[in-house]
KOLVEX-226686 format. One record per residue: residue in one letter; chain; x, y, z of N, C-alpha, C, O in turn. Coordinates in nm, 4 decimals. Layout:
// residues N
MARPA code unit     n_xx     n_yy     n_zz    ca_xx    ca_yy    ca_zz     c_xx     c_yy     c_zz     o_xx     o_yy     o_zz
MARPA    A    A        X        Y        Z        X        Y        Z        X        Y        Z        X        Y        Z
...
END
This chain:
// residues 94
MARPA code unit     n_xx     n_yy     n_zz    ca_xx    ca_yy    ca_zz     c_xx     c_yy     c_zz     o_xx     o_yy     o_zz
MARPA    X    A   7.8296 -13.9318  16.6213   7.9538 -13.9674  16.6882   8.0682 -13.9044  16.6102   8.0856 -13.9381  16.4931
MARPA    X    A   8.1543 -13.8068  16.6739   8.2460 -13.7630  16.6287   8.4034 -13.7362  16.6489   8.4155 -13.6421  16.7274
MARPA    X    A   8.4954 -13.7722  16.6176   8.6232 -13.7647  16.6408   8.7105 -13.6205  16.6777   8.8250 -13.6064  16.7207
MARPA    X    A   8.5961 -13.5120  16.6384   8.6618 -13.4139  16.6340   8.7424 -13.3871  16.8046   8.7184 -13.4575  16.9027
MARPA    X    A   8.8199 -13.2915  16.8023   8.9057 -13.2155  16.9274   8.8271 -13.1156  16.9513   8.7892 -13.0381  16.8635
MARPA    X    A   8.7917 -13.1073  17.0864   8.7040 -12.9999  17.1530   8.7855 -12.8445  17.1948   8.9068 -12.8572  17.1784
MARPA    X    A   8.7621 -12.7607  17.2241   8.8587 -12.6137  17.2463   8.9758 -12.6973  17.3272   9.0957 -12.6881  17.3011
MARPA    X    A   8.9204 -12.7780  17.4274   9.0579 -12.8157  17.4784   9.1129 -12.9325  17.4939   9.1417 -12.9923  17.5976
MARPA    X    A   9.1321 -12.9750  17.3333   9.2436 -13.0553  17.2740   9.1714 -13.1541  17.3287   9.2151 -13.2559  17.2751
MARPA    X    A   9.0660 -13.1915  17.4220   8.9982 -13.3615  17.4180   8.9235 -13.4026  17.3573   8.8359 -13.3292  17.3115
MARPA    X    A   8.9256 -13.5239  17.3335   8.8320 -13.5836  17.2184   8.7079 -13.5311  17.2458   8.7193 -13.4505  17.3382
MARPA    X    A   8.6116 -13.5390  17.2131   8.4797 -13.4893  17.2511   8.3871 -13.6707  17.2876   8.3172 -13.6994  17.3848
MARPA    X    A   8.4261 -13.7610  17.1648   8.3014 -13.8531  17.2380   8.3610 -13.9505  17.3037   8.3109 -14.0626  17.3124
MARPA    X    A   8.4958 -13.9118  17.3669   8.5276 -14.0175  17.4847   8.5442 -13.9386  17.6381   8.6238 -13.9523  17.7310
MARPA    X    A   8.4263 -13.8495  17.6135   8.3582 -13.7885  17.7462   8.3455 -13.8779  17.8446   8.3015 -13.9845  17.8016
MARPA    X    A   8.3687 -13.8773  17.9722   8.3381 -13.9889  18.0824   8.4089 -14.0853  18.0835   8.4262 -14.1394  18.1927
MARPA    X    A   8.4724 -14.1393  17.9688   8.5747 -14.2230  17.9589   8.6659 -14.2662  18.0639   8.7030 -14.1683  18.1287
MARPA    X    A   8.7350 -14.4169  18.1211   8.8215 -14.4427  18.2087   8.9707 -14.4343  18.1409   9.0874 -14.4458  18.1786
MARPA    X    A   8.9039 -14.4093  18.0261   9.0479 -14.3843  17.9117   9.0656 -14.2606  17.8396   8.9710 -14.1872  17.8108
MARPA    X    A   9.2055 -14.2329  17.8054   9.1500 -14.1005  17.7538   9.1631 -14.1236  17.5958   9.2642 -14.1927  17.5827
MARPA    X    A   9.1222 -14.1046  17.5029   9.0558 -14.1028  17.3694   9.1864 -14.1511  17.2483   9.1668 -14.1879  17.1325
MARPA    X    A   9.2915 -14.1395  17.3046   9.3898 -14.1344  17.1979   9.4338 -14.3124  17.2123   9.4688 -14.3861  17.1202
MARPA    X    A   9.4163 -14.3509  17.3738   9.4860 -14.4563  17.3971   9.3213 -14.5623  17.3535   9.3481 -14.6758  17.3929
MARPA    X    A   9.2330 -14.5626  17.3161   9.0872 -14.5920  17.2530   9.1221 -14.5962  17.0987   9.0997 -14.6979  17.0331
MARPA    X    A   9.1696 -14.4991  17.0509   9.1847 -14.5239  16.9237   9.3270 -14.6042  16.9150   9.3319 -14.7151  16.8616
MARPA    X    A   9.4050 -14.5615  16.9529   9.5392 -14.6697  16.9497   9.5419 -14.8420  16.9687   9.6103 -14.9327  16.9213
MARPA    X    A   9.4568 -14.8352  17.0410   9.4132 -15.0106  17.0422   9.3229 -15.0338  16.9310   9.3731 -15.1211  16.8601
MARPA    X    A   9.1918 -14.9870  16.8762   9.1307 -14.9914  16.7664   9.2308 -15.0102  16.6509   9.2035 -15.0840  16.5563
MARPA    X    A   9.3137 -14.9620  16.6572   9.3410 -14.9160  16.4767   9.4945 -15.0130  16.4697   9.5695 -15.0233  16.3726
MARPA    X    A   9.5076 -15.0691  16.5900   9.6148 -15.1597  16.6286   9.5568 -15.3002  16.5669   9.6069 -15.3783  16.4861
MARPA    X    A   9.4177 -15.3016  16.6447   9.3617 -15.4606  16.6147   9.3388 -15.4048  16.4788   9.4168 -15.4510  16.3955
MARPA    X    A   9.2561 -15.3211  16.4353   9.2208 -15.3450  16.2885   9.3186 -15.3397  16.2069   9.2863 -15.3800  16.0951
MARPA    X    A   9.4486 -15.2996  16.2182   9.5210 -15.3027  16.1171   9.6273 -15.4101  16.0691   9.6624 -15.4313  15.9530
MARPA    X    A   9.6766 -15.4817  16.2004   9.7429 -15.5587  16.2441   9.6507 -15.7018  16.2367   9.7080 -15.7786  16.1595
MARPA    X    A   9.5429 -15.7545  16.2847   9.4362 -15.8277  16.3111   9.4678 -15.9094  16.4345   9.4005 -16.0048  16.4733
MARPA    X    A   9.5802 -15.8607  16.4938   9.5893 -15.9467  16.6395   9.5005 -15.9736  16.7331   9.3937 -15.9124  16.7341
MARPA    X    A   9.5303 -16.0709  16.8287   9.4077 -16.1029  16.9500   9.3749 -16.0275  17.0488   9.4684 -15.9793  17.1127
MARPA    X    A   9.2253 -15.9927  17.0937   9.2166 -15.8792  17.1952   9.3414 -15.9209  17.3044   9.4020 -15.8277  17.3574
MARPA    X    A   9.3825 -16.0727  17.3404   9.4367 -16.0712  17.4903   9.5629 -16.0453  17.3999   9.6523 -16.0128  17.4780
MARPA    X    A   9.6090 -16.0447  17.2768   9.7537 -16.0250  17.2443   9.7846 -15.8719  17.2648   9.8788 -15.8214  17.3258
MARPA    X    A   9.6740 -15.8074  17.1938   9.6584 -15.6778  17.2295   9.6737 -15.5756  17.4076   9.7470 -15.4905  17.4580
MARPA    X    A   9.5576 -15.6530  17.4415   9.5800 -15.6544  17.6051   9.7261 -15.6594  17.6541   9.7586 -15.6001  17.7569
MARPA    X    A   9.8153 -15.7312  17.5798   9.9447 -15.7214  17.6579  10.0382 -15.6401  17.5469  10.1357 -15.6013  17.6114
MARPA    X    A  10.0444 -15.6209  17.4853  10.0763 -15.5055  17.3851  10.0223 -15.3927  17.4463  10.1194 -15.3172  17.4518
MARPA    X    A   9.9341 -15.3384  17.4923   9.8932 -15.2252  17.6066   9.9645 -15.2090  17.7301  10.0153 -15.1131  17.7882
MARPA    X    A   9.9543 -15.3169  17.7497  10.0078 -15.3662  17.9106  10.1990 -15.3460  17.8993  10.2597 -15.3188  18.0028
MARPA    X    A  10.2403 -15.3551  17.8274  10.3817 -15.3414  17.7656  10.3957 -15.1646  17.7436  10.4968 -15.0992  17.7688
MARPA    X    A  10.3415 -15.1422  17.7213  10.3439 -14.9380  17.6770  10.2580 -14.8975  17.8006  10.2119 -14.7835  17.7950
MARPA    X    A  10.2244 -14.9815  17.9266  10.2175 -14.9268  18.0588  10.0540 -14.9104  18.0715  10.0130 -14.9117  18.1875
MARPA    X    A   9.9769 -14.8985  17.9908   9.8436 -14.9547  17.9646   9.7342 -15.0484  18.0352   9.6883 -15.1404  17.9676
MARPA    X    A   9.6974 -15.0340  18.1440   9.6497 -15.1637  18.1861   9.4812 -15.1950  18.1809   9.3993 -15.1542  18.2633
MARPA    X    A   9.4549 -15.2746  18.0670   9.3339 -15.2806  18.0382   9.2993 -15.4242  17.9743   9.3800 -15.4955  17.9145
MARPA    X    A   9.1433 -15.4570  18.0021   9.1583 -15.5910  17.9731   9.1057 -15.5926  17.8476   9.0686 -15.4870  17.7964
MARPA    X    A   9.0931 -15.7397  17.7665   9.0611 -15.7654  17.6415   8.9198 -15.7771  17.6139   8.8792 -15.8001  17.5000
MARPA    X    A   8.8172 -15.7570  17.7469   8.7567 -15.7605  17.7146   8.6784 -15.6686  17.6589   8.5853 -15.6716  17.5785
MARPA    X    A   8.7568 -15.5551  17.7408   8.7390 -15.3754  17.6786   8.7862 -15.3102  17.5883   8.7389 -15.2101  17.5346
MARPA    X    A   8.9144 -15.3822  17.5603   8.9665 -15.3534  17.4319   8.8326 -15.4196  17.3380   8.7776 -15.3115  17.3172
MARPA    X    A   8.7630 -15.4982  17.2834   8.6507 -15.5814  17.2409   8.5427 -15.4695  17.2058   8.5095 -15.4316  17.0934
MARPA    X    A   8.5027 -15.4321  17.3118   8.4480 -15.2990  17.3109   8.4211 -15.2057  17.2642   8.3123 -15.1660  17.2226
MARPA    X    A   8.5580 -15.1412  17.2668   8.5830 -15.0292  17.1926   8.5913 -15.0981  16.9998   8.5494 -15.0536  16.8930
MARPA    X    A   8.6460 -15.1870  17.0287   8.6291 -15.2129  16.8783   8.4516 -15.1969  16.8259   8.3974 -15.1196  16.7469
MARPA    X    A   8.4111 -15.2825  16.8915   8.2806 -15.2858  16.8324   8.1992 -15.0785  16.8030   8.1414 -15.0148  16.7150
MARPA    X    A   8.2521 -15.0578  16.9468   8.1672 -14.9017  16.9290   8.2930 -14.8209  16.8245   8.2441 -14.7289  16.7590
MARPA    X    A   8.3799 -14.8337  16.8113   8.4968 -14.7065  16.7226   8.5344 -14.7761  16.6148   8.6076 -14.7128  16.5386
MARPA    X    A   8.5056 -14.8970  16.5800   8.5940 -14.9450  16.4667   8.4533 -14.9192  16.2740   8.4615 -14.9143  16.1513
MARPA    X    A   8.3760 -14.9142  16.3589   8.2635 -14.8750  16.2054   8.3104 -14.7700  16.1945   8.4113 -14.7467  16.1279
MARPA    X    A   8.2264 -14.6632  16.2767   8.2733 -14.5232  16.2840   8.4160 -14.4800  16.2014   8.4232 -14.4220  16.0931
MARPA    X    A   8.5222 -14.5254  16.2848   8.6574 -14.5288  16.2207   8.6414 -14.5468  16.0800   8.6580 -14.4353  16.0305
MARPA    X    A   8.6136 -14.6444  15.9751   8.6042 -14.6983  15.8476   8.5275 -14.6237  15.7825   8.5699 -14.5708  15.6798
MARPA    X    A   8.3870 -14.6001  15.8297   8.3216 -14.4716  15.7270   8.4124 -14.3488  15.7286   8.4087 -14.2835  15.6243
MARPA    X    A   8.4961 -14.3021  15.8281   8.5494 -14.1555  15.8190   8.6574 -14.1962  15.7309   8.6697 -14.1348  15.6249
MARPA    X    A   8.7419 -14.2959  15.7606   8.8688 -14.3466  15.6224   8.7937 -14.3692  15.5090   8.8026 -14.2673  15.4405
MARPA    X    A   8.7345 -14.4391  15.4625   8.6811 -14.4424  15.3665   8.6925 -14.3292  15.2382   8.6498 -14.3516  15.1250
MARPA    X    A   8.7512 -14.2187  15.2760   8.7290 -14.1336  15.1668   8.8875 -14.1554  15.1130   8.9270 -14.1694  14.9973
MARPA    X    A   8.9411 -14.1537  15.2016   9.0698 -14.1442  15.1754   9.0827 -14.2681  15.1231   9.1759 -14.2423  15.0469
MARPA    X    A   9.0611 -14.3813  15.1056   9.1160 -14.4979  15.0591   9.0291 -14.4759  14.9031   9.0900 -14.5177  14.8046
MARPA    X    A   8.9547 -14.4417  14.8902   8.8968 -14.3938  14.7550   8.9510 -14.3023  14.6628   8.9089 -14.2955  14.5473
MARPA    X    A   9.0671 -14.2115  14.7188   9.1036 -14.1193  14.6606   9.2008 -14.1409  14.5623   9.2260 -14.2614  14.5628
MARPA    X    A   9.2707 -14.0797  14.4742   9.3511 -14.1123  14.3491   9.4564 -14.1305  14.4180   9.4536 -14.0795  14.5300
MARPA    X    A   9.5482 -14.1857  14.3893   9.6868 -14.2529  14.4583   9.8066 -14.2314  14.3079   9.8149 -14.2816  14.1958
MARPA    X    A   9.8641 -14.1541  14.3673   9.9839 -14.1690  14.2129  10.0302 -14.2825  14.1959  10.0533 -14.3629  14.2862
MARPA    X    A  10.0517 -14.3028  14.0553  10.1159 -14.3993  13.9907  10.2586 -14.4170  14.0505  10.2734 -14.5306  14.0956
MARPA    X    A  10.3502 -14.3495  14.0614  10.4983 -14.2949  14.0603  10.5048 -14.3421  14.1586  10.4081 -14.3687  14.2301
MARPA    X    A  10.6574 -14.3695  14.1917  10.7252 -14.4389  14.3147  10.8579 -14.3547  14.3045  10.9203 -14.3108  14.2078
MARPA    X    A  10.8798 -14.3479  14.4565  11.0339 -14.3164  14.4272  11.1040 -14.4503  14.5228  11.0489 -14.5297  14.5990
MARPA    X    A  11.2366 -14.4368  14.4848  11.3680 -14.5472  14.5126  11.3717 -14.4852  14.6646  11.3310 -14.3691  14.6603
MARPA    X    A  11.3965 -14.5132  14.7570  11.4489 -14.4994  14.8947  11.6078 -14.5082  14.9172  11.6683 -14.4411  15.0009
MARPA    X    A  11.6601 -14.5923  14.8379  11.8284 -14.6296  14.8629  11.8286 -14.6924  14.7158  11.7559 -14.7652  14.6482
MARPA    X    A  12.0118 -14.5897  14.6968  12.0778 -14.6677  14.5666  12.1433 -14.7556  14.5955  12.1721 -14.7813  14.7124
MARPA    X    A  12.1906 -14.8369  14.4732  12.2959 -14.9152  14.4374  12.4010 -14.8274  14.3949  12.3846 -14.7122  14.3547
MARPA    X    A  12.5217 -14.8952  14.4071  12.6153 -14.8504  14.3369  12.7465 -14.8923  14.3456  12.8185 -14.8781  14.4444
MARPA    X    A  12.7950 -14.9761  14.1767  12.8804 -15.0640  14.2304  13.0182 -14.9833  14.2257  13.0453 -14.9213  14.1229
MARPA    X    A  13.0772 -14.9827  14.2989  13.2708 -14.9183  14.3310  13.3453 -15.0504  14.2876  13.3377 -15.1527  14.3557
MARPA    X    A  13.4405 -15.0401  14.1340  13.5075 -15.1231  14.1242  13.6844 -15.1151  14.1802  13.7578 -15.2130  14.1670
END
């Protein structure tokens, strides 16, 4: 089972699909990351025009969400710098 993009830019194993592959992983990586409820999800879809039920969202978790984790997996293993940078200063004007 593979994630890769086929010559033309479609997923390859969401062949036959009633969905097309991006909006499959977007609900996956929504529930797994977030841990919300398939029907919360379901309307979080349904809101971005989506109309699919929770029980298919369910689904796809079970078949894309392993898969998904062995391919991250490397990356969450990898060295992570120490270093941070600041986003916004202070600075007091007297």
């Amino acid at each position: 089972m593979g994630f890769e993009h086929g010559g033309d830019g479609v997923m390859s194993d969401f062949g036959g699909r009633h969905f097309e592959g991006e909006i499959v992983l977007c609900a996956v990586r929504w529930y797994c990351r977030f841990g919300v409820t398939y029907r919360d999800l379901e309307q979080m879809m349904g809101e971005h025009g989506v109309l699919v039920d929770h029980s298919t969202i369910y689904r796809w978790v079970q078949r894309y969400a392993p898969e998904m984790e062995k391919r991250l997996r490397w990356q969450w293993r990898t060295l992570r710098s120490t270093s941070w940078r600041v986003d916004e200063t202070y600075v007091k004007v007297s």
